[in-house]
GUPATI-765839 format. One record per residue (C-alpha): residue number from 1; residue in three letters; chain; x, y, z. Coordinates in Angstrom, 2 decimals. Each point is the difference from the previous one (the first is absolute). Layout:
REM GUPATI-765839
> NUM; Ala; A; X; Y; Z
...
//
This chain:
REM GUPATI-765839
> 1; Unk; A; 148.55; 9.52; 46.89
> 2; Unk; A; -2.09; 1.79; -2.25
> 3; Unk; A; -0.84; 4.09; -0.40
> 4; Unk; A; -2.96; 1.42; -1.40
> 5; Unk; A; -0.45; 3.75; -0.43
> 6; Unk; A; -2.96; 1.53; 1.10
> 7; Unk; A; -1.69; 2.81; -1.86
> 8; Unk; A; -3.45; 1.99; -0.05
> 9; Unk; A; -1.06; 2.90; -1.40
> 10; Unk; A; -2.37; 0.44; 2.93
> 11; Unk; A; 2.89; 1.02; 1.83
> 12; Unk; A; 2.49; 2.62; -1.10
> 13; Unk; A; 2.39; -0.68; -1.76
> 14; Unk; A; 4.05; -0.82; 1.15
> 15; Unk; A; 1.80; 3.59; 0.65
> 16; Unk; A; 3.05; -1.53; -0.30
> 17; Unk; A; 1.92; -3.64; -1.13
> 18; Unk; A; -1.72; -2.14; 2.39
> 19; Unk; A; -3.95; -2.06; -0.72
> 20; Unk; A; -3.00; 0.86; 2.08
> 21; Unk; A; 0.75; -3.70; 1.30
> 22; Unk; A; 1.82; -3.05; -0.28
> 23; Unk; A; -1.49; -3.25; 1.06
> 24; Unk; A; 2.37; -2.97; 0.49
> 25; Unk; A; -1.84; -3.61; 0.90
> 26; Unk; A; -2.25; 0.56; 2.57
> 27; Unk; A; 1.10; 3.49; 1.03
> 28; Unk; A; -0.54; 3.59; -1.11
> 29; Unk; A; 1.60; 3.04; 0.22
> 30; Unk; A; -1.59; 3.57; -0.45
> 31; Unk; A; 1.92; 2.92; -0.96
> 32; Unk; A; -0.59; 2.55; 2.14
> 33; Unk; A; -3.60; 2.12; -1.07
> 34; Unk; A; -0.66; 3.84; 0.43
> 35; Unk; A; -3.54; 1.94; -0.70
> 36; Unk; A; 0.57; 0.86; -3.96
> 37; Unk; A; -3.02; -0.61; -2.30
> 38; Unk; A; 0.84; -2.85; -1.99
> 39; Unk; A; -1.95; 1.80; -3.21
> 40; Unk; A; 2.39; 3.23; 0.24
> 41; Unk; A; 2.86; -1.07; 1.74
> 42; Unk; A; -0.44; 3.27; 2.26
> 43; Unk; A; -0.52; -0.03; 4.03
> 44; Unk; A; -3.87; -0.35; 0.70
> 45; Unk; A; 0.38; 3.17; 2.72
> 46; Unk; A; 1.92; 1.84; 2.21
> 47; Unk; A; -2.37; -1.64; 2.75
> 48; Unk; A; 1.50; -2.20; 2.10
> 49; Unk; A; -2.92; -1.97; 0.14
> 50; Unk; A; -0.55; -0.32; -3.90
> 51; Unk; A; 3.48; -1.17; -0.08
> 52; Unk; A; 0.08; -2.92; 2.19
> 53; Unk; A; -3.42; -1.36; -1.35
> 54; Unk; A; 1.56; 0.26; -3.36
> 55; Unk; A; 2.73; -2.06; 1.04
> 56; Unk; A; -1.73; -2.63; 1.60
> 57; Unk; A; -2.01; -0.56; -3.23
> 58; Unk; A; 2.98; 0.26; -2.09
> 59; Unk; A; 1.67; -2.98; 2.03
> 60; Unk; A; -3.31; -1.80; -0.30
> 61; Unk; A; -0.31; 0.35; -3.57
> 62; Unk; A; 3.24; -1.55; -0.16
> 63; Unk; A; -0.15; -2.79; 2.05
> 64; Unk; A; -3.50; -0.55; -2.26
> 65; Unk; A; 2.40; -0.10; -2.80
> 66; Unk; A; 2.43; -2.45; 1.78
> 67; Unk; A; -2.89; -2.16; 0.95
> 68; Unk; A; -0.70; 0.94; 3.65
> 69; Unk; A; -1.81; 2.01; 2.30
> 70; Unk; A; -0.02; 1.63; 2.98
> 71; Unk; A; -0.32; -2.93; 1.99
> 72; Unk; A; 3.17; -1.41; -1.34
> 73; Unk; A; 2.41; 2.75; 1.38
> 74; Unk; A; 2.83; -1.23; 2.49
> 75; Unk; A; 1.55; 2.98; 0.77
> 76; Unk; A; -0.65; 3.95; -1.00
> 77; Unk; A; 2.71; 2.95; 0.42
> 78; Unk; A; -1.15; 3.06; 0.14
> 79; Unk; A; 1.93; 3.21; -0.46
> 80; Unk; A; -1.45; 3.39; 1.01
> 81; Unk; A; 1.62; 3.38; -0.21
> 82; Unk; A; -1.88; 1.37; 3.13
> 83; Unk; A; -0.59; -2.12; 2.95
> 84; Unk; A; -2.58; 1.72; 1.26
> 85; Unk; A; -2.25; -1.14; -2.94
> 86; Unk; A; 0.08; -3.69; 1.97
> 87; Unk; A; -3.22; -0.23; 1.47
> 88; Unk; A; -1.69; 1.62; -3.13
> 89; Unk; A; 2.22; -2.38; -2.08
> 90; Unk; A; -1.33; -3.03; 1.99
> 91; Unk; A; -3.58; 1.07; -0.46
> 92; Unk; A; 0.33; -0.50; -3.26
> 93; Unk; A; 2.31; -3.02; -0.18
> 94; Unk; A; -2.92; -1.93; 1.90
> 95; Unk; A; -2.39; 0.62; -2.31
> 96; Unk; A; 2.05; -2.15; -2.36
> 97; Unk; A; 1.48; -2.63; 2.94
> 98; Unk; A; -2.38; -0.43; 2.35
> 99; Unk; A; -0.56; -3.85; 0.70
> 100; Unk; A; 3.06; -0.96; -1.90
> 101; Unk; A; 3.08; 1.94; 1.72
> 102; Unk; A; 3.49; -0.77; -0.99
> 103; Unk; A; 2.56; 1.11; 2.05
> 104; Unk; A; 1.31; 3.38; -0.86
> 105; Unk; A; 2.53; 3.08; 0.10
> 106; Unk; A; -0.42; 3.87; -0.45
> 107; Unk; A; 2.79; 1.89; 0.42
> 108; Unk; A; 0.57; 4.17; -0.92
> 109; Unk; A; 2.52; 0.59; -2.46
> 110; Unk; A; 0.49; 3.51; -1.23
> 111; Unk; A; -1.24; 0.14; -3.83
> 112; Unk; A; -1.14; -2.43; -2.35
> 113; Unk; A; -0.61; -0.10; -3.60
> 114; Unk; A; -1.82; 2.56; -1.92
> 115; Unk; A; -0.74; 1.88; 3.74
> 116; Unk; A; -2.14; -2.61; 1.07
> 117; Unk; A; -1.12; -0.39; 3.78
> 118; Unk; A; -0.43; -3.89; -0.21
> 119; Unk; A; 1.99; -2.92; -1.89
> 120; Unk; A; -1.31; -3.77; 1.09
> 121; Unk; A; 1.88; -3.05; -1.16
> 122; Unk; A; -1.06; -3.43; 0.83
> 123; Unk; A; 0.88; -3.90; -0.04
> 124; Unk; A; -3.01; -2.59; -0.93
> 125; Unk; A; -0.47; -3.22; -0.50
> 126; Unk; A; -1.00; -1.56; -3.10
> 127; Unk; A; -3.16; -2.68; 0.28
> 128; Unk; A; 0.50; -2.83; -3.12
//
């Protein structure tokens, strides 16, 4: 079994001692994505909204990096730190999932990192 370590700077960068993603064969695993600016390292807004579009195209920049898209997503968890955000939150997940939908979680938690609203992780498969 081999590992490769995924890394773009279209995404921001690790916070902490983990990769944006790992692949391993045909598999790959996202780190879980919040709404900073990739450029600045800095959350995009205070805006719910802002935030969770930011996330989704942080995750999709690195699945680009990983060698996927969208389309290639098995399974998305979503953690929100107000559940009352859900149907705004799915708004704007289907604008990225709409034909392809993978099967999913979303659960509250109470804070994430650097006082985001939104953190989405994410499992894809790998097409050779």
């Amino acid at each position: 079994m081999s590992f490769q370590f995924i890394h773009t700077d279209d995404a921001p960068a690790a916070i902490g001692p983990y990769s944006q993603a790992v692949r391993s064969d045909f598999l790959v695993f996202l780190s879980g994505q919040i709404g900073l600016d990739p450029k600045t390292g800095e959350m995009v807004s205070e805006d719910f909204s802002a935030q969770a579009d930011q996330t989704l195209k942080n995750l999709l920049a690195v699945l680009q990096a990983a060698g996927c898209q969208a389309s290639h997503v098995l399974s998305v968890d979503v953690y929100l730190t107000d559940m009352t955000q859900f149907p705004l939150f799915n708004e704007i997940y289907g604008r990225y999932f709409s034909a392809h939908k993978p099967a999913r979680a979303v659960v509250e938690v109470s804070r994430l990192p650097k006082g985001a609203q939104v953190e989405i992780k994410c499992v894809a498969r790998h097409h050779e």
